[in-house]
C-alpha positions as CSV (number, residue, x, y, z in Angstrom):
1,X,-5.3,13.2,24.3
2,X,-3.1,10.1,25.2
3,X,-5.7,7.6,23.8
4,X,-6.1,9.9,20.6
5,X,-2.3,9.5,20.1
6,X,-2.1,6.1,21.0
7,X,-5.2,5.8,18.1
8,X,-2.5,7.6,15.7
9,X,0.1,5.7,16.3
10,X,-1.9,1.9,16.0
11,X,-3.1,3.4,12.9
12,X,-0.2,4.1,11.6
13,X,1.8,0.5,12.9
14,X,-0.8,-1.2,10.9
15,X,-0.7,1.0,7.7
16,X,3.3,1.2,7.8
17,X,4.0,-2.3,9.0
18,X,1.7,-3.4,6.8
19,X,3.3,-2.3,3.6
20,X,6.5,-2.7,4.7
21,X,6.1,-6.4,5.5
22,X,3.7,-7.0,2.0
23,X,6.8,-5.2,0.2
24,X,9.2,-6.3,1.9
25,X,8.8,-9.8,3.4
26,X,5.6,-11.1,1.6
27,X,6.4,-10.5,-1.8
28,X,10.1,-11.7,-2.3
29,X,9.4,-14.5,0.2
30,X,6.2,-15.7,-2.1
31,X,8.1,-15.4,-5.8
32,X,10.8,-17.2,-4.3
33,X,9.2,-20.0,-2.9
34,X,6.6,-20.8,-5.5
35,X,8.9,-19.7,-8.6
36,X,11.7,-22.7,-6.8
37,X,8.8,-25.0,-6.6
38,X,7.2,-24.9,-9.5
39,X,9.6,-23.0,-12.5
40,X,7.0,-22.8,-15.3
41,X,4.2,-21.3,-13.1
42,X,5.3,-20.3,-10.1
43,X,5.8,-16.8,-10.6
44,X,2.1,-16.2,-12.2
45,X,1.2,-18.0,-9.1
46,X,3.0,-15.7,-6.9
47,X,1.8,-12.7,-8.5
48,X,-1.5,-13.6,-8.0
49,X,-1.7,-14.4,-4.6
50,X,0.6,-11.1,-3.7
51,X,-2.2,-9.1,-5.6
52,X,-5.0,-10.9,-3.6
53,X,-2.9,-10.2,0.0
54,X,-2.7,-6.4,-1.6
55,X,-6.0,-5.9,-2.5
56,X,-7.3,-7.2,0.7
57,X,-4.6,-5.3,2.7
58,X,-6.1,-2.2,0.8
59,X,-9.5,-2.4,3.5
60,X,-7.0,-2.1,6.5
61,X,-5.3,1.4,4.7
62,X,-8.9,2.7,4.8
63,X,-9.6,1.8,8.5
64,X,-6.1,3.0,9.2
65,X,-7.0,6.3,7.4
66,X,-10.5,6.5,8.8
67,X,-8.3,6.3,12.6
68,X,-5.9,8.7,12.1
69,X,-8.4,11.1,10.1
70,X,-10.3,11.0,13.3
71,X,-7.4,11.0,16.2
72,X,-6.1,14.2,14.2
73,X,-9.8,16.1,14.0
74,X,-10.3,15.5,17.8
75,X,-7.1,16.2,18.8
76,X,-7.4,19.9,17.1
77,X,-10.8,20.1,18.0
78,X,-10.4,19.7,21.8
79,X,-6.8,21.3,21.9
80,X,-3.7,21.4,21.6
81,X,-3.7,21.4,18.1
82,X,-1.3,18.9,16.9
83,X,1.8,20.7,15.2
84,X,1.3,20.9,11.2
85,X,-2.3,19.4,11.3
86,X,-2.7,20.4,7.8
87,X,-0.3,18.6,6.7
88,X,-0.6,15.9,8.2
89,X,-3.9,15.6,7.2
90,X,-3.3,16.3,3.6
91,X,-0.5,13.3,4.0
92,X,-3.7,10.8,5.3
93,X,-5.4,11.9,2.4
94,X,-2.6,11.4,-0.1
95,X,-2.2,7.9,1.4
96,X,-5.7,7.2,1.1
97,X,-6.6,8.2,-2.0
98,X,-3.8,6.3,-3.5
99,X,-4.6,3.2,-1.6
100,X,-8.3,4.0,-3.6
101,X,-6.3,4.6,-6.8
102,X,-4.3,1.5,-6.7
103,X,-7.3,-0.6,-5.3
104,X,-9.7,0.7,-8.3
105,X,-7.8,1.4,-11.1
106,X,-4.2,-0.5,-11.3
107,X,-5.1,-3.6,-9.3
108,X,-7.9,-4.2,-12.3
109,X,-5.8,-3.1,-15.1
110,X,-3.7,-5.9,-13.9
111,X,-6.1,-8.3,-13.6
112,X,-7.4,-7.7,-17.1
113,X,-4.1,-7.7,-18.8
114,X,-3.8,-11.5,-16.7
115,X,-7.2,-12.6,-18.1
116,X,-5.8,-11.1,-21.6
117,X,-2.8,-13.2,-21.9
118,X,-2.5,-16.7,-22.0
119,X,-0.3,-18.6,-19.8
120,X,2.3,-16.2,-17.7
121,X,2.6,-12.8,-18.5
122,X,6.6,-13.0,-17.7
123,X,6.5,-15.7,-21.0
124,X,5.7,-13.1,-22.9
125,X,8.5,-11.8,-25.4
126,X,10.1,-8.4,-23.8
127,X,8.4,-6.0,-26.5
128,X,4.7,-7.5,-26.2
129,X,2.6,-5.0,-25.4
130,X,0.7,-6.6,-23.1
131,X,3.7,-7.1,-21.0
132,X,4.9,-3.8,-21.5
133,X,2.0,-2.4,-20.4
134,X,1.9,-4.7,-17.4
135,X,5.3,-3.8,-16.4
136,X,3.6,0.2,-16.8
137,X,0.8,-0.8,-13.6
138,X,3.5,-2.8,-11.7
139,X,5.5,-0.2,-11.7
140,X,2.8,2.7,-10.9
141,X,1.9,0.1,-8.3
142,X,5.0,-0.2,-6.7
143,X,6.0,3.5,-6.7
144,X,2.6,4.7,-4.8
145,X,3.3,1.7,-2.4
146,X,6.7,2.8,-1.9
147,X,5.4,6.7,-1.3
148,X,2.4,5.4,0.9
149,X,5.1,4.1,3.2
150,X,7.4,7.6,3.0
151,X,4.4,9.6,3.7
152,X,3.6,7.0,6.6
153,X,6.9,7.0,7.9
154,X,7.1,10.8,7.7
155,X,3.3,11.3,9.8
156,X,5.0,8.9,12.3
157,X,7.7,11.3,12.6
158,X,5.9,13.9,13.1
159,X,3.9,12.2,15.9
160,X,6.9,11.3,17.6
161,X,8.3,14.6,17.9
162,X,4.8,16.4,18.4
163,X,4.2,17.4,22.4
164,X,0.9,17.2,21.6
C-alpha cells in the first residue's frame, strides 16, 4: 500500500506542480521577458511558446492520470479502500478529460485563430472578432487550468488525511 500511495502522490506532484509552475512562473516570466525584449512581437512570441510548453505538458497530465487511476484501483482492490474512492476517481477523470478537452479542442481553436490573423492577435482592435473570440478560448483555457489545479490540490488533500 505505501508504494501505491507514494505512486499517488508523485502523480499528483507532477500534475499539480506542473500547472502551478506553467501558470504561475512560466507564463508571466515568458511575456515579460520576450514582450521587454522585443515590444512589437514579443508577446505573440510568448504566447506561442507558452502554448507549445502547454500542449506538451498535456502528455504528462495523462501519465499522471493513468498513475493515480491505477494507485486508486489497486488500493481498493486489495484493501483498505481509500476513503471517497469515487470521488476521487471521478476528480482524476474530471482532470483528465479536461486536459483532453483543452489539448483537442481549445489549444487548436487557438492555433487557427493565430494562422487566421495576420501579425499579433493583441494588434488587433478590441471589438475584432477574431480577437474576441481568442480572448473566449484563453479564457476557457485558463479557467479549466485553474480548476485542474483545485481538483488536484483537493485529491492531495484527501490523500493526506486518508489512513489508507
Amino acid at each position: 500500500m505505501t508504494f501505491l500511495r507514494y505512486a499517488a502522490f508523485v502523480g499528483l506532484a507532477a500534475w499539480v506542480g506542473g500547472l502551478a509552475v506553467l501558470a504561475g512562473l512560466a507564463a508571466p516570466a515568458l511575456f515579460d521577458v520576450l514582450e521587454l525584449r522585443d515590444p512589437a512581437g514579443g508577446r505573440e512570441l510568448a504566447g506561442l511558446l507558452f502554448g507549445e510548453m502547454f500542449g506538451r505538458f498535456q502528455y504528462v497530465a495523462w501519465g499522471s492520470a493513468a498513475i493515480l487511476l491505477m494507485s486508486l484501483g489497486f488500493r481498493a482492490a486489495l484493501g483498505p479502500r481509500p476513503h471517497r474512492t469515487a470521488i476521487r476517481i471521478w476528480a482524476v477523470v474530471a482532470m483528465a478529460a479536461m486536459s483532453v478537452f483543452t489539448m483537442f479542442v481549445v489549444i487548436p481553436h487557438i492555433n487557427e485563430i493565430r494562422a487566421a490573423v495576420d501579425g499579433a492577435v493583441a494588434a488587433l482592435p478590441a471589438a475584432d472578432p477574431r480577437r474576441v473570440e481568442f480572448g473566449q478560448w484563453h479564457a476557457l483555457s485558463s479557467v479549466l487550468m485553474l480548476l485542474s489545479l483545485l481538483c488536484g490540490l483537493g485529491l492531495a488533500w484527501a490523500e493526506v488525511l486518508d489512513p489508507h
